[in-house]
N, C-alpha and C positions, 0 to 999 in steps of 0.2 A: 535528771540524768538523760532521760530520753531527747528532752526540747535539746540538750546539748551536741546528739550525736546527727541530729536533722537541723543544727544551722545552715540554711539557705546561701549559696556563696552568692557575693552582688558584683555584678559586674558594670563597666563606667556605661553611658549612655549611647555609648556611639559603637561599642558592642554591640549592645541590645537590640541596636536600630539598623546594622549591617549584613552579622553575621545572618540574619536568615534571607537577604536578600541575597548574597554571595551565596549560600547552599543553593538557592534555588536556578540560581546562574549556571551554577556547577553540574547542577542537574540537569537542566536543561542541555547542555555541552554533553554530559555523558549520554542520552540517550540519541543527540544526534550522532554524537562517536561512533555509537552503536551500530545506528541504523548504517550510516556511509560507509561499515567494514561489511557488516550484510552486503550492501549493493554492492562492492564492490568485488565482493568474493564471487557474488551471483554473475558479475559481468566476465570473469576470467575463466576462458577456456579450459576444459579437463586435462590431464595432461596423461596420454595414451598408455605410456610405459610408464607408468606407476612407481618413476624413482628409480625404475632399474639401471639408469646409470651409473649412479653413485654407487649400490654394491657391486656391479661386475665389471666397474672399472673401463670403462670404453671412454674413449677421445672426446674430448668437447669440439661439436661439430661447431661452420662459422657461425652459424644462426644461435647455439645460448651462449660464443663469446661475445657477441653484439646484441645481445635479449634488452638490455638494458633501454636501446633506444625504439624499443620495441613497444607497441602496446602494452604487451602482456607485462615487460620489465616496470612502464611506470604506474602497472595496477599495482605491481610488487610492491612498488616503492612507497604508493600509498595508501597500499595497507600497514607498512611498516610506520609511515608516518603517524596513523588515525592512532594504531595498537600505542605508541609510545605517548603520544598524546592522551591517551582514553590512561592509561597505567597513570600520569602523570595527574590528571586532575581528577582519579580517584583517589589518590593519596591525600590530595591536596582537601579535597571533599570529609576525609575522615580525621584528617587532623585538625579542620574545623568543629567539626563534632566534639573530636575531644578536647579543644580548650572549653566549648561552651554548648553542651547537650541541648537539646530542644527542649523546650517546657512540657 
């Protein structure tokens, strides 16, 4: 009964022979994700007023409707890019895992 409930699932060979190479790729990508959002948090300027714009409501001056083409606007941008990327092939990372766990 027990040899039953510990049948071994087999997977074809080209499984076998990818998916840890793919994990380790994936890895590799997440920790560089990592670090490029570090560096690049570390590279952007503090920002003085602390957000007080948004709750009291004051005018967007010309400088954050042009932020964009701004230093600061293309840290923004990629860290948003790194963040969607790093989310994208962490998923991507554990759904490998779950067709086929490590030994």
């Amino acid at each position: 009964m027990l040899s039953l409930l510990k049948k071994k699932k087999t997977y074809p060979a080209w499984m076998t022979s990818s998916f840890p190479v793919i994990r380790i790729v994936l890895m590799v990508l997440l920790a560089l994700l990592a670090v490029s959002i570090i560096v690049i948090v570390m590279m952007m300027e503090s920002n003085p007023d602390g957000g007080t714009n948004v709750i009291s409501g004051q005018s967007d001056s010309f400088y954050s409707k042009n932020q964009s083409s701004s230093k600061e606007g293309r840290l923004k941008k990629a860290i948003v890019i790194c963040s969607i990327a790093l989310v994208v092939i962490a998923i991507a990372f554990w759904v490998l895992w779950a067709i086929m766990p490590a030994n």
